[in-house]
C-alpha positions in Angstrom: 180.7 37.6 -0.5 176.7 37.7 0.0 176.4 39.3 -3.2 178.7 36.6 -5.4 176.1 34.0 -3.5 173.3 36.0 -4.1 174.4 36.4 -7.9 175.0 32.4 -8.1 171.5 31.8 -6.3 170.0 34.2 -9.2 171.9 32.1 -12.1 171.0 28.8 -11.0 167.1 29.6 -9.9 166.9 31.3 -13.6 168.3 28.4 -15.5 166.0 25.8 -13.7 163.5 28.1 -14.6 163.7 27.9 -17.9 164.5 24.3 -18.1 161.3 23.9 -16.8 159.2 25.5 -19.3 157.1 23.0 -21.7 158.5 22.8 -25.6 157.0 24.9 -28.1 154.7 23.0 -31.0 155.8 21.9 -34.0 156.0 23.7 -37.0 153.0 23.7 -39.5 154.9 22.5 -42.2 157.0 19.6 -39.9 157.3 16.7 -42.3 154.4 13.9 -41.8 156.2 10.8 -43.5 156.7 9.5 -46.9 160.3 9.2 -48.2 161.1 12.9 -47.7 164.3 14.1 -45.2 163.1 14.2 -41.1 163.0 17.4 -40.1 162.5 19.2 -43.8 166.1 18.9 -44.3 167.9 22.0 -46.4 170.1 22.7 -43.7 173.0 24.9 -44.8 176.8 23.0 -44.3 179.0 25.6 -46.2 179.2 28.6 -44.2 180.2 26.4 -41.3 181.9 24.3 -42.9 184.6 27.3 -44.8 184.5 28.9 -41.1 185.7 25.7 -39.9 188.8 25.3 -42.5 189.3 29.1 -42.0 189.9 28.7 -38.1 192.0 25.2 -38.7 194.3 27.2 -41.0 194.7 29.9 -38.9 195.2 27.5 -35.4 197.9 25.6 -37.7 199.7 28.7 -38.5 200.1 29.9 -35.3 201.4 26.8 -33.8 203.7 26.8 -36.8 204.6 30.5 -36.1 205.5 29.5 -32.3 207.5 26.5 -33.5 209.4 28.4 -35.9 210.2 31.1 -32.9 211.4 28.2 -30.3 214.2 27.2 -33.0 217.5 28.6 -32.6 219.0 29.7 -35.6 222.7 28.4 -36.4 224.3 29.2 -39.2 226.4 27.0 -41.2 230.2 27.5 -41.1 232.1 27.9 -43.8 234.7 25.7 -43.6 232.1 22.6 -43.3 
């Protein structure tokens, strides 16, 4: 028990630590005004965005899959 405290005191002294530590400075080339994008801009979307699709696919499928399984299956007679 003293050590899960003693682990939790460690965690949360570390984390307020860091929190407490100033910003770093601006980049050299940080944009100074005009009618250019804030920040520089030329942030990538499409690898996120295809990883995204790729996980929604694959979540859909699987709830499809488990759907599928809960089913029972029934055949038809012949006679109707």
């Amino acid at each position: 028990m003293k050590k899960a405290i003693f682990i939790l005191l460690f965690l949360t002294s570390s984390s307020v630590t860091i929190l407490a530590q100033a910003p770093p400075p601006p980049p050299a080339s940080a944009n100074q005004g005009g009618n250019g994008p804030v920040g520089g801009g030329g942030a990538p979307i499409d690898g996120g965005l295809v990883t995204a699709l790729v996980l929604v696919a694959g979540f859909g499928a699987w709830k499809l899959l488990k759907a599928s399984q809960k089913r029972e299956f029934r055949p038809r007679s012949a006679g109707s």
